[in-house]
N, C-alpha and C positions, 0 to 999 in steps of 0.2 A: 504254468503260473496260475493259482489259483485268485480268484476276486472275488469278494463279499463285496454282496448286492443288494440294497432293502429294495422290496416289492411294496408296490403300496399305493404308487400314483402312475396314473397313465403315460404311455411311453406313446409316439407319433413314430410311422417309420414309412418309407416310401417302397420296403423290400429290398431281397437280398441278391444280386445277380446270379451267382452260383448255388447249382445245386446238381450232383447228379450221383451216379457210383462209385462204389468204393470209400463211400463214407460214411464212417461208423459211429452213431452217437448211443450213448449210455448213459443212463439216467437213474441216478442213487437217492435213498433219501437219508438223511445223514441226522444225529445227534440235534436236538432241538439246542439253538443257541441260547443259551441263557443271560439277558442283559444284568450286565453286575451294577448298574446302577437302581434299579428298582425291583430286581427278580424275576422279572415276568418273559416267560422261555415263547419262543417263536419257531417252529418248523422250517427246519431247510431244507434244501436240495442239492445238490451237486449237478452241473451236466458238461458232458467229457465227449465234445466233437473229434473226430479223431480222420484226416484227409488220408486219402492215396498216398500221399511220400512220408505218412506216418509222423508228420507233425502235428498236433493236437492243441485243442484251447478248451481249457476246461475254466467254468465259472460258478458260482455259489449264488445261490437266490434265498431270500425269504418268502417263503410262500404265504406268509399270514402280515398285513398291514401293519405297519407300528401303532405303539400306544403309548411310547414315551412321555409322558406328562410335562412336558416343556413348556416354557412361559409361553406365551400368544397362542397355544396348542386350544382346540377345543372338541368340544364330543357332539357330533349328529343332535338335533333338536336340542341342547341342552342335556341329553338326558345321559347320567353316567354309562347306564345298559349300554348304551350302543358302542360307550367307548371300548366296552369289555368285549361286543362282541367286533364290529367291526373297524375298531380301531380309533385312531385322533387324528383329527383334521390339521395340516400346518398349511401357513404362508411360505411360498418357498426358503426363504431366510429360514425360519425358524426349522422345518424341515432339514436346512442342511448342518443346523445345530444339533437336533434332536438325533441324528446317527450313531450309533453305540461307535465307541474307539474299533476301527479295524472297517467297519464300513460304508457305504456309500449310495448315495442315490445312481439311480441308473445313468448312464448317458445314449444319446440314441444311436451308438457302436454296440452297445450294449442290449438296445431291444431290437437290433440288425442281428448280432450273436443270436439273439435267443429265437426269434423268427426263423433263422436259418437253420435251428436244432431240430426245429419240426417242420422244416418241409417246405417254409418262405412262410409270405404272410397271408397264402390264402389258406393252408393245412393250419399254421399256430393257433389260433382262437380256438379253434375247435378242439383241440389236443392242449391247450392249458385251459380250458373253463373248467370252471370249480365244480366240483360234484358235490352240492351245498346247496338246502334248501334256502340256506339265506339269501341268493340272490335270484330267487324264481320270483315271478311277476303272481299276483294271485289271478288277474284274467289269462292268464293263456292256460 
């Protein structure tokens, strides 16, 4: 069963109890989705846990923050650049409006899944951090 997932806002998780062999995760990157409400395409993901008795949970991410232009939405200092680059700020309400048809904000089953695809949660940060200068500090 496949889920589309927007990425965007921080997920809390306390970790995932299980982890050991015989499990096989695969990780694809897929057709960038194109929102048919204002055009503007987002990079996804696929990733396909696959357990020992060969039942699997596979899920859908957006790997780029939304930028749906939604009432109450707004952009970093005011400034449009930043909505272009790193996206638009919502209130959760309006966040759970701003969702294109078909997807959804995470729930924290959801950043447990995804924790769990790399390893729990002391491997994940390190194995999804962005290879992007836009989020490098300029002192370090």
């Amino acid at each position: 069963m496949k889920k589309s997932i927007i990425l965007g806002l921080l997920g809390a998780g306390l970790g995932w109890p299980l982890y050991g062999q015989g499990i096989l995760r695969e990780t694809e990157e897929e057709a960038p989705y194109t929102d048919p409400r204002d055009g503007q395409k987002y990079a996804t993901v696929r990733y396909t846990t696959t357990f020992p008795d060969q039942t699997s949970h596979t899920f859908r991410w957006m790997t780029q923050n939304l930028s749906y232009d939604a009432a109450g939405s707004v952009v970093y200092g005011g400034d449009p650049e930043n909505g272009e680059v790193y996206g638009r700020l919502y209130v959760w309400a309006t966040a759970m409006e701003a969702c294109p048809a078909g997807w959804r904000l995470p729930t924290d089953e959801d950043w447990y899944q995804l924790a769990f695809h790399f390893g729990g949660l002391c491997s994940a940060g390190l194995a999804l951090k962005a290879d992007s200068p836009l989020w490098v500090r300029e002192h370090q």
